[in-house]
Structure formats: structure tokens, C-alpha cells
MARTORLO-843291 format. One record per residue (C-alpha): residue in three letters; x, y, z; residue number from 1. Coordinates in nm, 4 decimals. Each point is the difference from the previous one (the first is absolute). Example, Ala and Ser with C-alpha at 12.3 -4.5 7.8 and 13.67 -1.06 7.14 Angstrom:
<nodes>
<type Ala	c1 1.2300	c2 -0.4500	c3 0.7800	seq 1>
<type Ser	c1 0.1370	c2 0.3440	c3 -0.0660	seq 2>
</nodes>
This chain:
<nodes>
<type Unk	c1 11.0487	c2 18.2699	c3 12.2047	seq 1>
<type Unk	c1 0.1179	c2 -0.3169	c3 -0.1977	seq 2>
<type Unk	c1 -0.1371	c2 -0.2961	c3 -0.1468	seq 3>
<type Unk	c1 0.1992	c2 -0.3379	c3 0.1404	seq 4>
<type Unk	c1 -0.0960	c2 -0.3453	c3 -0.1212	seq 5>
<type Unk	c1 0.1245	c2 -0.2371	c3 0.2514	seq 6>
<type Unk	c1 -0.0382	c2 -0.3547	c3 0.0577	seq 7>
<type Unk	c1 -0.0838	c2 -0.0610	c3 0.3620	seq 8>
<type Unk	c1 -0.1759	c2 -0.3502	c3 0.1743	seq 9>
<type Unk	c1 0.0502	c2 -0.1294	c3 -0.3462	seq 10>
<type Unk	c1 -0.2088	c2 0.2447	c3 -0.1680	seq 11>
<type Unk	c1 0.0878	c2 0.3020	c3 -0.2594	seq 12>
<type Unk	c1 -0.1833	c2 0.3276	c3 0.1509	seq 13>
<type Unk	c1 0.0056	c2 0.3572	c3 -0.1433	seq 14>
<type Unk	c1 0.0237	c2 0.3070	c3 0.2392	seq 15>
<type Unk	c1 0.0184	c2 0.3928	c3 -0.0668	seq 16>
<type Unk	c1 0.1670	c2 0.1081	c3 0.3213	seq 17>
<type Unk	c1 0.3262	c2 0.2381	c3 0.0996	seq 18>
<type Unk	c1 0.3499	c2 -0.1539	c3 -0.0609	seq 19>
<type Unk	c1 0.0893	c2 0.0151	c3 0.3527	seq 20>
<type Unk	c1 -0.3008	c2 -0.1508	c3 0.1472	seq 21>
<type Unk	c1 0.1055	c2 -0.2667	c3 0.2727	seq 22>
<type Unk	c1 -0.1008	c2 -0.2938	c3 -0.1098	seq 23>
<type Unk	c1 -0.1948	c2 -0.0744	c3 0.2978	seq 24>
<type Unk	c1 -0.2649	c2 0.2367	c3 -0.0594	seq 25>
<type Unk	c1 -0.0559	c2 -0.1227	c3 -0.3369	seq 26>
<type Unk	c1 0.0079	c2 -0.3351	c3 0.1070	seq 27>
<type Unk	c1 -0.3048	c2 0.1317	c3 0.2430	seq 28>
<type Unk	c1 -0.1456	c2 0.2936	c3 -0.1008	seq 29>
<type Unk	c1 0.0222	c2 0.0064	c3 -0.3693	seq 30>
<type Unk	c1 -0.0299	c2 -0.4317	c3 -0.0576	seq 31>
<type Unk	c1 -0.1937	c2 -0.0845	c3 0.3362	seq 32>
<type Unk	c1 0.2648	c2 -0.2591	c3 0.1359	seq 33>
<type Unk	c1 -0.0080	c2 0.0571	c3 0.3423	seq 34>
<type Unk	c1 0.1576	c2 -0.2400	c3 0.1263	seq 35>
<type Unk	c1 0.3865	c2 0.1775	c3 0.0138	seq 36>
<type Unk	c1 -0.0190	c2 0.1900	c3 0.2808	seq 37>
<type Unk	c1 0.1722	c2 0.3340	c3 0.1156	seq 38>
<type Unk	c1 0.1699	c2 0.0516	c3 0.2624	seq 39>
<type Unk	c1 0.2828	c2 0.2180	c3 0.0544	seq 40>
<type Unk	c1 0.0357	c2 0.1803	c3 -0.4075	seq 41>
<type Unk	c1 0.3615	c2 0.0245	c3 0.0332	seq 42>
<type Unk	c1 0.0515	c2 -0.3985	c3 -0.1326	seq 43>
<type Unk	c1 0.1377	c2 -0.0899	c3 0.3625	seq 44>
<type Unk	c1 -0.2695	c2 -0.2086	c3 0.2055	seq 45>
<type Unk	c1 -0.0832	c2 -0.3141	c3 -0.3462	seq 46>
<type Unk	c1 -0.3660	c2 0.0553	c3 0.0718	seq 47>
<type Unk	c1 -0.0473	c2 0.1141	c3 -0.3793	seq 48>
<type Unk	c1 0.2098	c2 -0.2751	c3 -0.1704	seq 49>
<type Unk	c1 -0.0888	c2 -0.1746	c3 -0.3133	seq 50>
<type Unk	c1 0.2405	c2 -0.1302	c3 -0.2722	seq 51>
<type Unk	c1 0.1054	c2 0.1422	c3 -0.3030	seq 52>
<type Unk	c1 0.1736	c2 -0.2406	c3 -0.1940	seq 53>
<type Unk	c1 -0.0101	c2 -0.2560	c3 0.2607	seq 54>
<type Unk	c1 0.2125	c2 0.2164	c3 0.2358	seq 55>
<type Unk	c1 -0.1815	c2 0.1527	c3 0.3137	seq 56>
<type Unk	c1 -0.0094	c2 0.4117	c3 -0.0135	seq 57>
<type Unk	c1 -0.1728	c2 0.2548	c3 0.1520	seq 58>
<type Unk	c1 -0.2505	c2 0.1324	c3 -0.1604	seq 59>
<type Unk	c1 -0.0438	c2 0.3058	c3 0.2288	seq 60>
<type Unk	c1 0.3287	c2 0.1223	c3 -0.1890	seq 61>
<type Unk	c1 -0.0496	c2 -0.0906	c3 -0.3360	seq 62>
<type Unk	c1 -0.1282	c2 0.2367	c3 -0.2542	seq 63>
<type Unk	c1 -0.2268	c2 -0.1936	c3 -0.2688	seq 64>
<type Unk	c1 0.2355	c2 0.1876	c3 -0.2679	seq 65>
<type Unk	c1 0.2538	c2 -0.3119	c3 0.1017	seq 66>
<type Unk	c1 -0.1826	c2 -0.2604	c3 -0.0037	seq 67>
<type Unk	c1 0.0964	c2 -0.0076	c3 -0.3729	seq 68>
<type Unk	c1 -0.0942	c2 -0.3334	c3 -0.1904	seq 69>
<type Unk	c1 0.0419	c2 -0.1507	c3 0.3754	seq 70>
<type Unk	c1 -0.2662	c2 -0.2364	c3 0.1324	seq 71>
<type Unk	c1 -0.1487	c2 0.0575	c3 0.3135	seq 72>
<type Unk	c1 -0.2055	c2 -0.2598	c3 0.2296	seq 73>
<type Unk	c1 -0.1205	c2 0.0761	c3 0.3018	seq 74>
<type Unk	c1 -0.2017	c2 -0.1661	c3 0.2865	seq 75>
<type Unk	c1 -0.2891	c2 -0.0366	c3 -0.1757	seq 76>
<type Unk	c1 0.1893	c2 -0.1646	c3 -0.2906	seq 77>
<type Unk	c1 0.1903	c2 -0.3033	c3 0.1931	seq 78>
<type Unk	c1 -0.3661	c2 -0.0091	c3 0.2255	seq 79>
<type Unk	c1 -0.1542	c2 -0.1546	c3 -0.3611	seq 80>
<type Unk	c1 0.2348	c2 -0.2418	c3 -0.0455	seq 81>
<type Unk	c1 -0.0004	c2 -0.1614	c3 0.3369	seq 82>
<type Unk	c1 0.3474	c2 0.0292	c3 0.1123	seq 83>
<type Unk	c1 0.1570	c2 -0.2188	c3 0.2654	seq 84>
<type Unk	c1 0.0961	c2 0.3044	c3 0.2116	seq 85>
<type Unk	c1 -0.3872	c2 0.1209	c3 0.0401	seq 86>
<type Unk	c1 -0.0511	c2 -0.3771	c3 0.1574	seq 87>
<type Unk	c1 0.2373	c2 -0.0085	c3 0.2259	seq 88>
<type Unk	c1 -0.0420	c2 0.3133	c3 0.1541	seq 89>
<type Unk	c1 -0.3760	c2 -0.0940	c3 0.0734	seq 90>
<type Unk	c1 0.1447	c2 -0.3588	c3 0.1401	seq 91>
<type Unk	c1 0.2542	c2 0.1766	c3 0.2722	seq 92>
<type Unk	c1 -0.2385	c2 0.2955	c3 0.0655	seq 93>
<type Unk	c1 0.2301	c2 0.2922	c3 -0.1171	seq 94>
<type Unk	c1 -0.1781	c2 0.3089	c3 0.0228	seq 95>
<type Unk	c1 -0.0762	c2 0.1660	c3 0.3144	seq 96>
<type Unk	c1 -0.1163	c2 0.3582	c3 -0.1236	seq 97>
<type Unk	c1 0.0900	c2 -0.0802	c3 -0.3668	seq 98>
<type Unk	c1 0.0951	c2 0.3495	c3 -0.1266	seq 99>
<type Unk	c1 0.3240	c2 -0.1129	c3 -0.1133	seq 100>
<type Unk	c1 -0.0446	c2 -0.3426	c3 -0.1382	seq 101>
<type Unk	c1 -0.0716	c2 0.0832	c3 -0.3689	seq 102>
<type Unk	c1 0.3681	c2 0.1178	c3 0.0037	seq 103>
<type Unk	c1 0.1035	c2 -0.2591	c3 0.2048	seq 104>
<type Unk	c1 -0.1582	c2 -0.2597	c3 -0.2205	seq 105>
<type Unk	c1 0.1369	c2 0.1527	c3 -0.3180	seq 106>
<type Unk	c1 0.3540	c2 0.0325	c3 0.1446	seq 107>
<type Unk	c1 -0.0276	c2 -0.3810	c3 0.1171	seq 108>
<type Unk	c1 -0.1304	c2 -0.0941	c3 -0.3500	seq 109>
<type Unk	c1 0.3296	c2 0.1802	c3 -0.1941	seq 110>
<type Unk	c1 0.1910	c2 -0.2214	c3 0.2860	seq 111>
<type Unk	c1 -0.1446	c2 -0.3335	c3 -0.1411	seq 112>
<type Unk	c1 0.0244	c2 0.0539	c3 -0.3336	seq 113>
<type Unk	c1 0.3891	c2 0.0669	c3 0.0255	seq 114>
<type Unk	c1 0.0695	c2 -0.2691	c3 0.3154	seq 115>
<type Unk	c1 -0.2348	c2 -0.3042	c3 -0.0086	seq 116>
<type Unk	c1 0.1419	c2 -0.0650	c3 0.3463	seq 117>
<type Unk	c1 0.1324	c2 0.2885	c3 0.2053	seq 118>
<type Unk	c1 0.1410	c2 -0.0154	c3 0.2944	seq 119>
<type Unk	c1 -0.0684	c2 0.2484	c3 0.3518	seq 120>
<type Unk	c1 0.3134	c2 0.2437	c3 -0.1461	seq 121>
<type Unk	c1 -0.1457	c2 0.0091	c3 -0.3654	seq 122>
<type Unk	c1 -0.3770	c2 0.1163	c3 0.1546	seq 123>
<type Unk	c1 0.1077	c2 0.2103	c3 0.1840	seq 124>
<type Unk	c1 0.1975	c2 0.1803	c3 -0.2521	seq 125>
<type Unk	c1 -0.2852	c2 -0.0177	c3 -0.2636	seq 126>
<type Unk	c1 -0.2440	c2 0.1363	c3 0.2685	seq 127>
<type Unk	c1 0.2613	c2 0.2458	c3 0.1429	seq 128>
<type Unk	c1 -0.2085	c2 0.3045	c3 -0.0767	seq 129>
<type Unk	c1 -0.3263	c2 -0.1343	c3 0.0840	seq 130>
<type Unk	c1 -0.1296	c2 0.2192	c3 0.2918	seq 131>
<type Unk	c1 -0.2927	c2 -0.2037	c3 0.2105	seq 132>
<type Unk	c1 -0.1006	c2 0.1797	c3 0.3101	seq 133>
<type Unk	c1 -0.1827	c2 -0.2843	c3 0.1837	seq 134>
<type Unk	c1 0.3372	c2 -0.1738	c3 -0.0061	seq 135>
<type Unk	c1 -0.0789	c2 -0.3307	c3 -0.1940	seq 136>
<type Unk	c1 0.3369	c2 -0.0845	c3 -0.1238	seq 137>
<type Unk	c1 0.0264	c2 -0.3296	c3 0.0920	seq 138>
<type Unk	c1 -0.3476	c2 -0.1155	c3 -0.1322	seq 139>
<type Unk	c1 0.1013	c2 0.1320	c3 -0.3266	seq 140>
<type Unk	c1 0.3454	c2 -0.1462	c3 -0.0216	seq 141>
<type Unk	c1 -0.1898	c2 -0.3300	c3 0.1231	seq 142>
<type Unk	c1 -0.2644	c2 0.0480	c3 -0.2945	seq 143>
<type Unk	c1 0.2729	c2 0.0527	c3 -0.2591	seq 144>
<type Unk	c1 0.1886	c2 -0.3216	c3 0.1117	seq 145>
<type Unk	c1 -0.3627	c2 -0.1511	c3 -0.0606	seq 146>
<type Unk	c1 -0.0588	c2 0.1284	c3 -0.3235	seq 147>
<type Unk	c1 0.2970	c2 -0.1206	c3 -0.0916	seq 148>
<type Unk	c1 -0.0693	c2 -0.3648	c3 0.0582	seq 149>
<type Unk	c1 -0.3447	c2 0.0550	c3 -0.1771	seq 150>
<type Unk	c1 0.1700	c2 0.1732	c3 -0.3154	seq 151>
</nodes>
């Protein structure tokens, strides 16, 4: 076990935990964030993405020992400050299950902060990665083309 002090959804927290604990399952078992989900644990389906540093990873294949001085923000973090993505998935209706959006979301966010106006080639190279079973591909590319125009 090792004490971290991270900053994560713009908070400093303390944790006594093993270096190579995914961040994941700190994220929900040790700090009650549930909102990354898991889904495959090998860092392949996005279901588990949240930023570090701005840049989506996966946090079922990080160990906590690399977070570093890195700043994490999750779901729950951008869901308190209201961003334009959250809106207009809600206006086109994105989900159909919804297992996979919190990664989809986050991977759409990273995409908008680095292209204010990407085209069909740049989403679906930032969402390349970003497993959805029920199919909803186009409703998401059509939400991040909104969220762009509400940015």
C-alpha cells in the first residue's frame, strides 16, 4: 500500500492503496465515483475513460502509481460544470442502453477541446475505440457536431 495525493474533478484527495491499482477501481471503489464504467479491463472497449491531463485514457489500465502530479476529471467532474456535450446528447436522444456513454462522452469532450469544429473523419478518429453495442454511432457523431455549435 501507498499514499497518492491526486487532484481529480478539481479537488486534491489522499488515498492509501497498491501502486498498481487500476485507476478505475479507485475511482469507484476506494473514492465512490461511479460513474466510469468497466467494461472489458484490458483498456480496449472506452467504457472506463476519463482524462488525465486533458487527454482521454483508460483507466482500466492505469495503475494510480502513474497518475503522478496528473489531474484527473471524470464524468462526474465535467457533469458539475454543465458542459455543452451533456446537452446535446439529451437534445438528439443518444443513449439507447447507455453503458458506454460515460466513455463516449469523455472521449467526445477531449475531441472539443482540441477541434472546436470537427469534421465526420476527425470523430470518428477521436471515437475510434469507443465500443457501443446498441450501435448508436451516428446519434453520437450527430451530438458532437451539436455540441460543437453550442461550445
Amino acid at each position: 500500500m501507498a499514499i497518492y495525493t491526486i487532484q481529480i474533478n478539481y479537488k486534491e484527495v489522499t488515498i492509501d492503496v497498491p501502486a498498481e491499482k487500476p485507476v478505475l477501481w479507485v475511482l469507484r471503489d476506494d473514492l465512490g465515483l461511479l460513474g466510469t464504467k468497466y467494461g472489458c479491463g484490458i483498456a480496449q472497449c472506452g467504457a472506463c475513460t476519463v482524462h488525465l491531463n486533458g487527454n482521454p485514457v483508460r483507466s482500466c489500465a492505469l495503475p494510480i502509481a502513474s497518475i503522478g502530479k496528473g489531474t484527473l476529471l471524470t464524468i462526474e467532474g465535467y457533469a458539475s460544470k454543465k458542459h455543452p456535450v451533456f446537452k446535446a446528447w439529451e437534445e438528439i436522444n443518444v443513449p439507447q442502453c447507455g453503458y458506454c456513454q460515460t466513455g463516449q462522452i469523455m472521449s467526445a469532450i477531449a475531441l472539443l477541446n482540441r477541434n472546436k469544429n470537427p469534421d465526420d473523419k476527425a470523430i470518428d478518429a477521436a471515437m475510434n475505440g469507443n465500443l457501443c453495442r446498441c450501435g448508436t454511432y451516428y446519434r453520437i457523431r450527430k451530438a458532437i457536431k451539436r455540441a460543437a455549435k453550442l461550445n
